[in-house]
C-alpha positions as CSV (number, residue, x, y, z in Angstrom):
1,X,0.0,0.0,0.0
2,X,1.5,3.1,-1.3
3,X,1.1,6.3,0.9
4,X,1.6,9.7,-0.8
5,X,3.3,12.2,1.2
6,X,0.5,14.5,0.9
7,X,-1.4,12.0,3.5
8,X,1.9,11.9,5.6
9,X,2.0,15.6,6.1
10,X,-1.8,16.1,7.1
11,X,-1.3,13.2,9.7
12,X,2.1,14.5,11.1
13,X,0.2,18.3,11.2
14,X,-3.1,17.2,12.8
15,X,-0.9,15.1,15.6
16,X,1.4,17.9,16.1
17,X,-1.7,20.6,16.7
18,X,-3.4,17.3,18.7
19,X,-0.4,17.9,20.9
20,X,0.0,21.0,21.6
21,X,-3.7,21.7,22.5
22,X,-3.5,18.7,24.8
23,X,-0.4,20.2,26.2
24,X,-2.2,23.3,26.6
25,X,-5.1,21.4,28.1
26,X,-3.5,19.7,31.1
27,X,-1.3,22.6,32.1
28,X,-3.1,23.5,35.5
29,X,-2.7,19.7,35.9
30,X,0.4,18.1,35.2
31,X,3.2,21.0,34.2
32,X,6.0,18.9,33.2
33,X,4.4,16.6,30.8
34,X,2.3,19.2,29.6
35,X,5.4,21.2,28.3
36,X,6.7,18.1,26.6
37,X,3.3,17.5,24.8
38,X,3.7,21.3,23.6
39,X,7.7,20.9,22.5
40,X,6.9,17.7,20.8
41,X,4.1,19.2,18.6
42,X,5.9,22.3,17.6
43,X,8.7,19.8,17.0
44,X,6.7,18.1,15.0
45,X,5.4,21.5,13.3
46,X,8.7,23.0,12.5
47,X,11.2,20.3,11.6
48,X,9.4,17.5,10.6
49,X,6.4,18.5,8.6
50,X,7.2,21.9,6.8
51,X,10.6,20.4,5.7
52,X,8.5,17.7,4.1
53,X,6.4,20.2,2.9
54,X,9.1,22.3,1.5
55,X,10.3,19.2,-0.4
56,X,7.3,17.3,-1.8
57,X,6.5,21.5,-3.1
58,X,9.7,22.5,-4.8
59,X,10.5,19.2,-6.6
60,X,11.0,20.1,-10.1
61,X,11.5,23.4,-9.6
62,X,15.0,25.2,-10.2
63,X,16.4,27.1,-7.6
64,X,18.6,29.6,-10.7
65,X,14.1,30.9,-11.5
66,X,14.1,32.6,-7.4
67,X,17.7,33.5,-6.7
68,X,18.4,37.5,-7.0
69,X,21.2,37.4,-10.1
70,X,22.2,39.9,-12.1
71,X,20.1,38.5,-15.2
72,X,17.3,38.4,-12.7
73,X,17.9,41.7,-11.6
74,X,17.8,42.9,-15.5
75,X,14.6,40.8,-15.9
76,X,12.6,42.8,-13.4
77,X,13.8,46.0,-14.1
78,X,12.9,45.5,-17.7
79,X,9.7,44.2,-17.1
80,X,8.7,47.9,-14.7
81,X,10.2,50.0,-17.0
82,X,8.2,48.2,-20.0
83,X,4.4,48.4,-17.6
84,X,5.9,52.0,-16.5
85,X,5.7,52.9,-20.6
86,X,2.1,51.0,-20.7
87,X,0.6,53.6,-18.2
């Protein structure tokens, strides 16, 4: 059974916010294990899921097309000076 990483990512999101709101839930309670609910899901958040995000979203894209180079430069000023002349 092939899992898409789409599916992955929801899952590891929806456990990571799970967490956290437990965390947040049983803070009056139980302060120690509620901060490690909450470190886990941001954890979770921030270096396991928008990484994957990050990955399954650029593949195929080239890294040259949103780099600030000097052709790039050229490109955009070319492109306002050309709408400035439209106006």
């Amino acid at each position: 059974m092939k899992f898409k990483l789409k599916y992955i990512i929801v899952l590891i999101v929806l456990l990571s916010f799970s967490s956290i709101i437990y965390g947040f839930t049983i803070k009056e309670d139980d302060l120690a294990t509620a901060n490690k609910y909450i470190g886990f899901g941001t954890v979770g958040l921030f270096l396991i899921a928008m990484p994957l995000f990050l990955i399954k979203e650029s593949k195929g894209k080239s890294m040259k097309d949103y780099m600030l180079t000097n052709e790039n430069v050229k490109k955009m000023q070319g492109k306002e000076q050309k709408n400035a002349e439209n106006q």
